[in-house]
Backbone as a ProteinNet text record, in pm:
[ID]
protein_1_A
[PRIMARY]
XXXXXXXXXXXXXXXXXXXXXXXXXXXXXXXXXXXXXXXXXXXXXXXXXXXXXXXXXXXXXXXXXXXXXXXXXXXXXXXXXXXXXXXXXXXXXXXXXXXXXXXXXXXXXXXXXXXXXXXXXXXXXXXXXXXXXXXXXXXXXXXXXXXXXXXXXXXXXXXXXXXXXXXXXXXXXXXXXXXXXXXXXXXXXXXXXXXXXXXXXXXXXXXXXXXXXXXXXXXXXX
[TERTIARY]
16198.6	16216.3	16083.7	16091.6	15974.3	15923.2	15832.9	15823	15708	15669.6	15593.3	15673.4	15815.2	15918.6	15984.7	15904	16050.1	16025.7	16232.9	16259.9	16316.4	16237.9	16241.1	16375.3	16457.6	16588.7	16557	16622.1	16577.9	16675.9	16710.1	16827.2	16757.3	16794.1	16792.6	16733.2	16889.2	16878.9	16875.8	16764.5	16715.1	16601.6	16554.4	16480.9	16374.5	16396.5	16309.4	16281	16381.9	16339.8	16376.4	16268.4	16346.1	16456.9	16493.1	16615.5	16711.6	16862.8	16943.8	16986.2	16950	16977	17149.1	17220.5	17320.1	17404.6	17393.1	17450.9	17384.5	17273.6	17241	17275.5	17302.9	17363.2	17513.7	17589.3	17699.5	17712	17649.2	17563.9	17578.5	17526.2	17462.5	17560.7	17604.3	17641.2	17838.8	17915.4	18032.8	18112.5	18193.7	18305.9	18277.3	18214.9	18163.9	18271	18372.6	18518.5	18513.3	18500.2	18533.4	18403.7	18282.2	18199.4	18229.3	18252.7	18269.5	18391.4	18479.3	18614.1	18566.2	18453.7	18411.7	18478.6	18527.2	18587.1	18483	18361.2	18269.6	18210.2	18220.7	18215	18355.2	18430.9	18549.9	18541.4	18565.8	18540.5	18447.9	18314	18223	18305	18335.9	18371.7	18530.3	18577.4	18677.6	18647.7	18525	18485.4	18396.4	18339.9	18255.3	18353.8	18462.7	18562	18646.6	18620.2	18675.9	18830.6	18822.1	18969.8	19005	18878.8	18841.3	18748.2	18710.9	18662.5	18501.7	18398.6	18303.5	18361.3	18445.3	18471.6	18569.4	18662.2	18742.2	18645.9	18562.8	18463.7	18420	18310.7	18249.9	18265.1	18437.9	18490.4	18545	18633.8	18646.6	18532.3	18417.6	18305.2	18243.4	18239.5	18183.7	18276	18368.2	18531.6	18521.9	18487.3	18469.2	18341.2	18259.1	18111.4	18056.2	18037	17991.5	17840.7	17831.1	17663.2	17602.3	17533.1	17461.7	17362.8	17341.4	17191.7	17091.6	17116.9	16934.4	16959.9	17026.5	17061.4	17031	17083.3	17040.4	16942.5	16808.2	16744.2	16631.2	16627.1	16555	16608.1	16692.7	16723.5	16628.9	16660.9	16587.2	16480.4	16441.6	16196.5	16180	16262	16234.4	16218.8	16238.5	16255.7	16137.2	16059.9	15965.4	16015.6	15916	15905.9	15874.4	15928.2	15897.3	15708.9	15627	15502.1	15517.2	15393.5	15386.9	15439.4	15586.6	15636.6	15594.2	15534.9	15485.9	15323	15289.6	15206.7	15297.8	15407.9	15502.7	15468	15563.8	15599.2	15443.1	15328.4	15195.8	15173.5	15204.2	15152	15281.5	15405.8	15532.3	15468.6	15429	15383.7	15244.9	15144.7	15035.3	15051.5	15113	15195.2	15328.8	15406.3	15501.1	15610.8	15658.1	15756.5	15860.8	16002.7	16092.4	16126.9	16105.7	16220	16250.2	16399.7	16507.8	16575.4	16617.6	16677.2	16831	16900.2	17022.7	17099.5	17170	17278.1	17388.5	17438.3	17594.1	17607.8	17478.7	17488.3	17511.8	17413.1	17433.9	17310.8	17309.1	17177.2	17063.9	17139.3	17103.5	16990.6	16993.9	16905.6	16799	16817.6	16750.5	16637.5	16683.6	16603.8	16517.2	16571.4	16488.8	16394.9	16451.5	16319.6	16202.2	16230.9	16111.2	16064.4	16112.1	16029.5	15963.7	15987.8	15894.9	15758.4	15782.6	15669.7	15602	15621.9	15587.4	15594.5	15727	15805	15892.2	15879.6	15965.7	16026.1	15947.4	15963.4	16019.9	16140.4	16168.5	16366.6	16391	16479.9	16593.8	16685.8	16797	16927.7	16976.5	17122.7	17225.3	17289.5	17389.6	17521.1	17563	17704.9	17636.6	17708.9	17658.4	17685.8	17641.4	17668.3	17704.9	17789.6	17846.1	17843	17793.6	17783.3	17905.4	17998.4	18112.7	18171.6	18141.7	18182.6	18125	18009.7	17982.6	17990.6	18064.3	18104	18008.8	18034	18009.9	18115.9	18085.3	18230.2	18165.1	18193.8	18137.4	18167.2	18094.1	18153.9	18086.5	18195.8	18156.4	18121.7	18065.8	18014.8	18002	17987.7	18015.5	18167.7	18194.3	18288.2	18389.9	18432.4	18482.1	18431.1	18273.6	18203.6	18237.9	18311.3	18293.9	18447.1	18444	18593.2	18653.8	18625.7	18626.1	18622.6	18543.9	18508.1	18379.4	18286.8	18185.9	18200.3	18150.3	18151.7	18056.4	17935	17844.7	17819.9	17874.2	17886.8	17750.1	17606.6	17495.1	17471.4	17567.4	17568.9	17634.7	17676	17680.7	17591.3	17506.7	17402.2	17277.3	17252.1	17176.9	17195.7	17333.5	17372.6	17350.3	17424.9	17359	17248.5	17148.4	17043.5	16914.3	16936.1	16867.7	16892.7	16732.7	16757	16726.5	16718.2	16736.7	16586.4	16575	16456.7	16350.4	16427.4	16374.9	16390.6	16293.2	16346.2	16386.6	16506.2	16552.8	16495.6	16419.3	16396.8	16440.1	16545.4	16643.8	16565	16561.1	16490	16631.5	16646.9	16762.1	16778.7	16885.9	16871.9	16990.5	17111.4	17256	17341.9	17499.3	17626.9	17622.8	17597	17609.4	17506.9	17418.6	17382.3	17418.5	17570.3	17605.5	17682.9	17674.6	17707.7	17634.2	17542	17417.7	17354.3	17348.9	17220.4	17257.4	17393.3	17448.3	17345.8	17319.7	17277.3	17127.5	17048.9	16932.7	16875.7	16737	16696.4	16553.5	16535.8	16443.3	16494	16462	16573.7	16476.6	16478.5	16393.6	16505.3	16504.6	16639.9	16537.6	16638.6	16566.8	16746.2	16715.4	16820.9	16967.4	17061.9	17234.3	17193.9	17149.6	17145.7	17121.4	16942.1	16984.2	17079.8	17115.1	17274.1	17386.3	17388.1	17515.3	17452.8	17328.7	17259.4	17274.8	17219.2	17219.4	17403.1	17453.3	17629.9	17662.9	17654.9	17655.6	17585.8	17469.2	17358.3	17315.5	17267.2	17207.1	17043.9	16937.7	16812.3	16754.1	16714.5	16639.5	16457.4	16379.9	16233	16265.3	16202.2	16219.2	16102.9	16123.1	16014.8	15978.3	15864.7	15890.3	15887.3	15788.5	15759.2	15732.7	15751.5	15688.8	15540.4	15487.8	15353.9	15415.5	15457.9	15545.4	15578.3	15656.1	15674	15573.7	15448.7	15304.7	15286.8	15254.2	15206.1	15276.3	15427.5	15454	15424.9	15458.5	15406.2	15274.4	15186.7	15066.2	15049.7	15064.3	15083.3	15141.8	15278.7	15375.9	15479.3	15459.4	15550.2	15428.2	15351.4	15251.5	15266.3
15693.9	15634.2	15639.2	15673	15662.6	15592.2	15488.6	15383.2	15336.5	15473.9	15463.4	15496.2	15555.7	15515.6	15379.9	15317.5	15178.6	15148.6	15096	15026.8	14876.2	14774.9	14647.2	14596.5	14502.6	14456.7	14299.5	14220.7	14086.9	13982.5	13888.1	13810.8	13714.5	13622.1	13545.8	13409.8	13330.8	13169.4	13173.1	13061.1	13039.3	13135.5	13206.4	13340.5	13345.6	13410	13392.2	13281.4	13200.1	13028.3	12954.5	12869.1	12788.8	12737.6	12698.5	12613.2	12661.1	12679.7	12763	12687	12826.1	12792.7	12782	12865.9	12881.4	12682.2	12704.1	12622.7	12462.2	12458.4	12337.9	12333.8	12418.2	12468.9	12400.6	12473.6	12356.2	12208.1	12171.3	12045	11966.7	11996.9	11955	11909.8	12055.7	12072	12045.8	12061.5	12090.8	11896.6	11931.4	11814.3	11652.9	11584.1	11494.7	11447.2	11409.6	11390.1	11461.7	11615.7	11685.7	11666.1	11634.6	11599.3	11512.2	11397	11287.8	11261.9	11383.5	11394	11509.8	11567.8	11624.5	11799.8	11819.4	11934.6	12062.1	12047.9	12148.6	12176.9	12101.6	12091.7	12155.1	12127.9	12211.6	12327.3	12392.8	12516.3	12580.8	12570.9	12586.9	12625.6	12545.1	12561.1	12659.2	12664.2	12748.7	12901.3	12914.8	13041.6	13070.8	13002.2	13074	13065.3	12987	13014.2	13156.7	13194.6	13368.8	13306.5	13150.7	13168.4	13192.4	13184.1	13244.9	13364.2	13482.1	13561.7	13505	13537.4	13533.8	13520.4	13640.8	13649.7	13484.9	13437.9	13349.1	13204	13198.3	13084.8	13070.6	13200.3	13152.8	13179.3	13223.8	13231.1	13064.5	13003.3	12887.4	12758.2	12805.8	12727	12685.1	12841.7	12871.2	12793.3	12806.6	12760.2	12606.3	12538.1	12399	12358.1	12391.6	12404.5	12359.8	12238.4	12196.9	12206.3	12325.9	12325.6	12433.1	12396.1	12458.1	12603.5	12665.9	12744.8	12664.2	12572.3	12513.5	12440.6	12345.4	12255.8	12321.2	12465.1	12571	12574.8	12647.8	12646.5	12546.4	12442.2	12284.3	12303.6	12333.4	12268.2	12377.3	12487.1	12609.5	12604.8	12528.5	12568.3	12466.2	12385.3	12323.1	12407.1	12522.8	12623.6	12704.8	12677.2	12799	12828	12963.1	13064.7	13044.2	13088.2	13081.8	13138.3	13101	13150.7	13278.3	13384.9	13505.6	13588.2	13569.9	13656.2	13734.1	13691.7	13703	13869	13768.2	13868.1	13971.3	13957.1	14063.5	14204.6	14169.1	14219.5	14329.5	14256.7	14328.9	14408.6	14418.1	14500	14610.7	14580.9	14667.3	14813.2	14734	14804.4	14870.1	14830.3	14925.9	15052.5	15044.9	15084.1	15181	15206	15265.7	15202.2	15095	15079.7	15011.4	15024.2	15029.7	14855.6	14765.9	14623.1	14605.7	14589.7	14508.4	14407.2	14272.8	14170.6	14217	14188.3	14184.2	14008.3	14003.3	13877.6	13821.7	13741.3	13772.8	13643.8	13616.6	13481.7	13572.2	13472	13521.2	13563.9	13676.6	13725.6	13659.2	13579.5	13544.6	13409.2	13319.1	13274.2	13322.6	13413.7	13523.1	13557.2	13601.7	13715.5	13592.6	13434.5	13329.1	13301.3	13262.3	13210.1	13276.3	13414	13531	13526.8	13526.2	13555.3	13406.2	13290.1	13154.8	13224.3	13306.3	13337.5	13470.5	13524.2	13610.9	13748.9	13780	13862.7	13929.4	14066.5	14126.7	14273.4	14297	14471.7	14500.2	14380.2	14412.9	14421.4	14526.9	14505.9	14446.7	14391.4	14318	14349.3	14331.2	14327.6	14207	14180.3	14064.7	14068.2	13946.2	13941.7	13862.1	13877.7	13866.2	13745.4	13678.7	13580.7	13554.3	13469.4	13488.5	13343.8	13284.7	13165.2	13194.6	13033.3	13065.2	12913.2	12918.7	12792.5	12663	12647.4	12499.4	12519.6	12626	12671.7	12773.1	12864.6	12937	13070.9	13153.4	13250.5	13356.5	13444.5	13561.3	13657.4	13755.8	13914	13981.7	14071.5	14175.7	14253	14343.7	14466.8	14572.9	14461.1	14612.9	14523.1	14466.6	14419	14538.1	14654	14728.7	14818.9	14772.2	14853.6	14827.5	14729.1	14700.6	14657.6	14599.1	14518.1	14443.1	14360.4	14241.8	14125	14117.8	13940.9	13892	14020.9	13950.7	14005.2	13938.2	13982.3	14112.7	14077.2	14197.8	14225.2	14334	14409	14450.2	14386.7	14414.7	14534.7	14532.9	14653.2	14751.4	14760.8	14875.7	14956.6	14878.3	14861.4	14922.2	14901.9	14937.3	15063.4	15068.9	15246	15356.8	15281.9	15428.7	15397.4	15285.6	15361.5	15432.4	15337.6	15404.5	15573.1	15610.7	15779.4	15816.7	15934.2	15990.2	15949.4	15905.8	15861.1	15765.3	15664.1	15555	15417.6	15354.2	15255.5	15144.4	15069.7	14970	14824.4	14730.6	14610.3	14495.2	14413.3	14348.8	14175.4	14102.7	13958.3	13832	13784.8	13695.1	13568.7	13478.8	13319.3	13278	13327.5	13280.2	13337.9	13283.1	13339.9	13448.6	13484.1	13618	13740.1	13717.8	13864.1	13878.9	13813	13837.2	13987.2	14088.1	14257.1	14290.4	14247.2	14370.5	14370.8	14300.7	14296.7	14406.8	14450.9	14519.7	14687.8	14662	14822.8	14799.5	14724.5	14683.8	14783.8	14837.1	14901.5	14728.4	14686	14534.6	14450.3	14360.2	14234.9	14098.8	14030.5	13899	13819.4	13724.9	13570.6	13453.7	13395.1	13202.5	13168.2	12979.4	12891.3	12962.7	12954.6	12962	13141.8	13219.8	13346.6	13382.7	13294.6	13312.1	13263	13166.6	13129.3	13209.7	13292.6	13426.7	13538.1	13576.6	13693.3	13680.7	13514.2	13463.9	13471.9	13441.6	13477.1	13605.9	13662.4	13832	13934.4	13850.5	13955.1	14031.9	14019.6	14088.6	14045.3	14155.2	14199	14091	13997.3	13931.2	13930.9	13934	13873.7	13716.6	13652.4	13485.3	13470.7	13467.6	13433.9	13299.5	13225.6	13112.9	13142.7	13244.8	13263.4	13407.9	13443.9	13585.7	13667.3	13551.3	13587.3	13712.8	13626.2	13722	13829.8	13858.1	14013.4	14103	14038.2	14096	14127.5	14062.9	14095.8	14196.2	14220.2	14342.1	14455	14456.3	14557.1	14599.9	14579.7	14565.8	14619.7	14569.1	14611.5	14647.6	14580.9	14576.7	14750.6	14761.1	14900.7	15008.5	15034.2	15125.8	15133.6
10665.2	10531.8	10456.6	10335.4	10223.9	10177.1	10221.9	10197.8	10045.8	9994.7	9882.2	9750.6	9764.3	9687.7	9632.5	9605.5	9589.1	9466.7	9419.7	9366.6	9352.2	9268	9314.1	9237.5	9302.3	9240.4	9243.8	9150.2	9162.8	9120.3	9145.1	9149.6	9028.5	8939.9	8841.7	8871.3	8894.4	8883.7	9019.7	9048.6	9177.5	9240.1	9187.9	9186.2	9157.2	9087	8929	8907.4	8847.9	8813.1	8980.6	8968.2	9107.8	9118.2	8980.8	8928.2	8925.9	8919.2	8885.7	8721.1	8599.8	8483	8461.5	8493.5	8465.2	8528.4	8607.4	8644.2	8562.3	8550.6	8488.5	8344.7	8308.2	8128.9	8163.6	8267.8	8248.5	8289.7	8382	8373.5	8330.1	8202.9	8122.8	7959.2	7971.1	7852.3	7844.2	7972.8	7999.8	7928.3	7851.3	7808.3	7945.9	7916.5	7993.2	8069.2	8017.9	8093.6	8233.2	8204.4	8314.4	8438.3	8368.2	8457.1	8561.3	8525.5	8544.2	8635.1	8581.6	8697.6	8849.8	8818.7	8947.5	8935.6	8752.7	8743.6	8789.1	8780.2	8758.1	8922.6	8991.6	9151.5	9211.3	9141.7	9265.5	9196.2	9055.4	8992.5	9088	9119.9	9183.1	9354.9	9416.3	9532.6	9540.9	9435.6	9422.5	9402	9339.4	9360.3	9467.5	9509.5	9678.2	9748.5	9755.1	9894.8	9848	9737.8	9681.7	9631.3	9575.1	9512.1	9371.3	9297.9	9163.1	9160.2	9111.4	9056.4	8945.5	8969.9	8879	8726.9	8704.1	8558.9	8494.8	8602.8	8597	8592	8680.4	8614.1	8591.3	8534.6	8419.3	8267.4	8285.2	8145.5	8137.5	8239.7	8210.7	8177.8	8288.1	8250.9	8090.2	8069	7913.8	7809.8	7841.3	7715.3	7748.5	7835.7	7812.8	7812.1	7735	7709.1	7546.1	7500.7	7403.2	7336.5	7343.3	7240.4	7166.1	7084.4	6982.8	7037.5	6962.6	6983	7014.2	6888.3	6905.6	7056.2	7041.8	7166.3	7307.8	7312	7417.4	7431.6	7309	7326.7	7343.1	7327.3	7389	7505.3	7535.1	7695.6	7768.5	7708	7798.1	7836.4	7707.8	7714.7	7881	7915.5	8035.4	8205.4	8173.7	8245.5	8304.6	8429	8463.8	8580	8604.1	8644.8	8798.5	8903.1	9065.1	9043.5	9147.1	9130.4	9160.7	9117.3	9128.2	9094.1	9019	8945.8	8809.2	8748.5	8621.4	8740.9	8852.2	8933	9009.9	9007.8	9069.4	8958.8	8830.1	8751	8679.2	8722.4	8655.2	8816.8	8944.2	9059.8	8998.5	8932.8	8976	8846.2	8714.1	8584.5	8663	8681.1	8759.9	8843.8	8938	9038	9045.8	8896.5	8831.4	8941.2	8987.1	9089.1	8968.2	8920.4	8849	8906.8	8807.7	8859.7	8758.6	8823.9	8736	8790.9	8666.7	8732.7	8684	8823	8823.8	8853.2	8785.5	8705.4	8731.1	8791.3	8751.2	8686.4	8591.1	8522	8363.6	8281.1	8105.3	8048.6	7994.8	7959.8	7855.7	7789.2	7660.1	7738.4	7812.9	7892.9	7963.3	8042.4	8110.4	8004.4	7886.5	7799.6	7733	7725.1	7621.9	7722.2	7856.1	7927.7	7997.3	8031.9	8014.3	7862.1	7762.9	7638.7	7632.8	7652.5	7640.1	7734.8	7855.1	7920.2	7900.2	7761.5	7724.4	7782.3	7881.2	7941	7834.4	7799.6	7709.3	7753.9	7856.2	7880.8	8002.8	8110.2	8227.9	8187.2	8286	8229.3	8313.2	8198.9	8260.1	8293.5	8340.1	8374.4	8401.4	8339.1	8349.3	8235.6	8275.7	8170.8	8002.8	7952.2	7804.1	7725.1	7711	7645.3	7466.7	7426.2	7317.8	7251.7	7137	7084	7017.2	7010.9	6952.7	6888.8	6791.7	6694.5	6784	6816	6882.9	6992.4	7102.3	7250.9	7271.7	7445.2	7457.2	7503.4	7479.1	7506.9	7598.1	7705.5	7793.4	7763.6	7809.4	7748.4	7928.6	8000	8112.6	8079.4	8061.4	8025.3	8150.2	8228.3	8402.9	8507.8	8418.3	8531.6	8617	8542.1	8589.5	8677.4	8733.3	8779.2	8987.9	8969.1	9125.3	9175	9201.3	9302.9	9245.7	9153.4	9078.7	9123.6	9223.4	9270.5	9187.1	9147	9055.6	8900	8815.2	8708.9	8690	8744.2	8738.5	8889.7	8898	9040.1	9070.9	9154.3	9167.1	9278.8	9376.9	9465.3	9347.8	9311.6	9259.7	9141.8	9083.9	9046.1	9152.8	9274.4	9350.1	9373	9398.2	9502.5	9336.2	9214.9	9118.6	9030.9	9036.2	8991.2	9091.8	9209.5	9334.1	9329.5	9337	9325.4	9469.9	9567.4	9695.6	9696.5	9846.1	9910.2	9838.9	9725.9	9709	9818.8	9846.1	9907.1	9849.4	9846	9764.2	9849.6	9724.9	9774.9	9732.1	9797.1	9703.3	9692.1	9594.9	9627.9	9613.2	9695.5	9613.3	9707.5	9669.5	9717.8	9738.6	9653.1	9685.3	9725.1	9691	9659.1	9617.6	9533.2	9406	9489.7	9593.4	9601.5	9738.3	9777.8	9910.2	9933	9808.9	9812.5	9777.2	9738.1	9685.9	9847	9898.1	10009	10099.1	10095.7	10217.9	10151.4	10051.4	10040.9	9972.1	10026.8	10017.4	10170.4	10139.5	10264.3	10318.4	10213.6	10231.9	10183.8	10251.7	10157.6	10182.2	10074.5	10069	10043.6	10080.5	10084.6	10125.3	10069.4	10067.7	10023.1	10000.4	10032.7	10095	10012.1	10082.9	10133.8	10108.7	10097.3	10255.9	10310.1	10403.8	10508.2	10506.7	10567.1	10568.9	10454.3	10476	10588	10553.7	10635.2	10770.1	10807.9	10954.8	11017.9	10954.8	10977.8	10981.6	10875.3	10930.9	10969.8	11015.5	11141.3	11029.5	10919.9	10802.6	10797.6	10882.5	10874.8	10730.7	10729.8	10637.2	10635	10544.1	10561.9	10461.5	10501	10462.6	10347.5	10208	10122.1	10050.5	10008	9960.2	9786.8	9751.6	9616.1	9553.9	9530.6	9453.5	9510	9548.9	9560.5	9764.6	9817.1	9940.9	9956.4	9780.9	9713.4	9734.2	9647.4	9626.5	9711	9826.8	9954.7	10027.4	10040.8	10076.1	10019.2	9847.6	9775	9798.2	9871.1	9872	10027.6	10113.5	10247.1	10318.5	10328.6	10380.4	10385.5	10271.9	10262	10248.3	10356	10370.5	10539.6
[MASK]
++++++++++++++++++++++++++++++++++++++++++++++++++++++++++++++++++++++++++++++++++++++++++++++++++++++++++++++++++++++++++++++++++++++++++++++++++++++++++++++++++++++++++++++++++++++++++++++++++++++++++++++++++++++++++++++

């Protein structure tokens, strides 16, 4: 294997941010009633047990979702960055190594809370977000790209932009990159993520922060 080939892949909420944005947006923002009835917790558990589809909850999520732009954006600026990423992203630009974050959250977050950190030039991938009279509304744009359990199919994302004898290095933490990892040749995991790997005998390295990245980029893949 080529190990001075690589391309870096990178998971979002929980990632990137320590926090998961997506999920604290509905939180936060979802018809308080339903909070309060525990609607947004079984939604949640209805799709990791695979009885909803990505596209199915977080189109329902979004449709009972009360808020503004601005309101979004205040909530957002509360949002940083895992350490070393911002140092990921300047070894990957030096170095010509290609990263992209892959999504199966909403871009329109993604793209505000890299630009609060003066992040403009990495590129993204995710489902699309849509402001819609006071709500929020979703748009797939690759949903047809995979099986349809996720909205944005990230393994499939890996297998075609990965070119012959790149090595793929996948970074991620949950639910959502439990198909991309299978076609990861490196794979970095933290919280629920590694708990799937350890269940299906899936080759993990254990990271706490970005800075872990660096250090392989740096040594590790030599």
């Amino acid at each position: 294997m080529n190990y001075n080939k690589i391309r870096l892949f990178v998971d979002f909420d929980g990632t990137v941010t320590l926090k998961d944005v997506g999920d604290s947006i509905f939180e936060t923002f979802l018809d308080p009633l339903l909070l309060r009835q525990g609607w947004h917790a079984a939604i949640i558990e209805e799709w990791k047990s695979g009885r909803l589809s990505s596209h199915e909850c977080l189109t329902r999520e979004c449709a009972r979702t009360r808020v503004t732009k601005k309101e979004l954006d205040r909530h957002l600026d509360a949002f940083t960055l895992t350490a070393g990423f911002i140092e990921t992203i300047d070894y990957c630009r030096r170095n010509g190594i290609p990263l992209t974050i892959l999504s199966d959250g909403l871009d329109y977050y993604i793209e505000y809370v890299l630009g609060r950190h003066g992040i403009s030039d990495v590129r993204i991938i995710a489902n699309h977000l849509v402001f819609d009279n006071g709500s929020l509304a979703v748009e797939f744009p690759y949903e047809a790209k995979g099986c349809g359990r996720c909205g944005n199919c990230k393994r499939w994302h890996l297998d075609t932009l990965a070119a012959d004898g790149e090595t793929i290095v996948y970074v991620g933490d949950g639910y959502s990159d439990r198909y991309a990892v299978r076609s990861a040749d490196v794979l970095f995991a933290r919280g629920d993520l590694i708990e799937y790997c350890g269940k299906y005998g899936i080759e993990f390295r254990e990271y706490t922060d970005f800075f872990d990245i660096v250090r392989y980029l740096e040594h590790g893949s030599r």
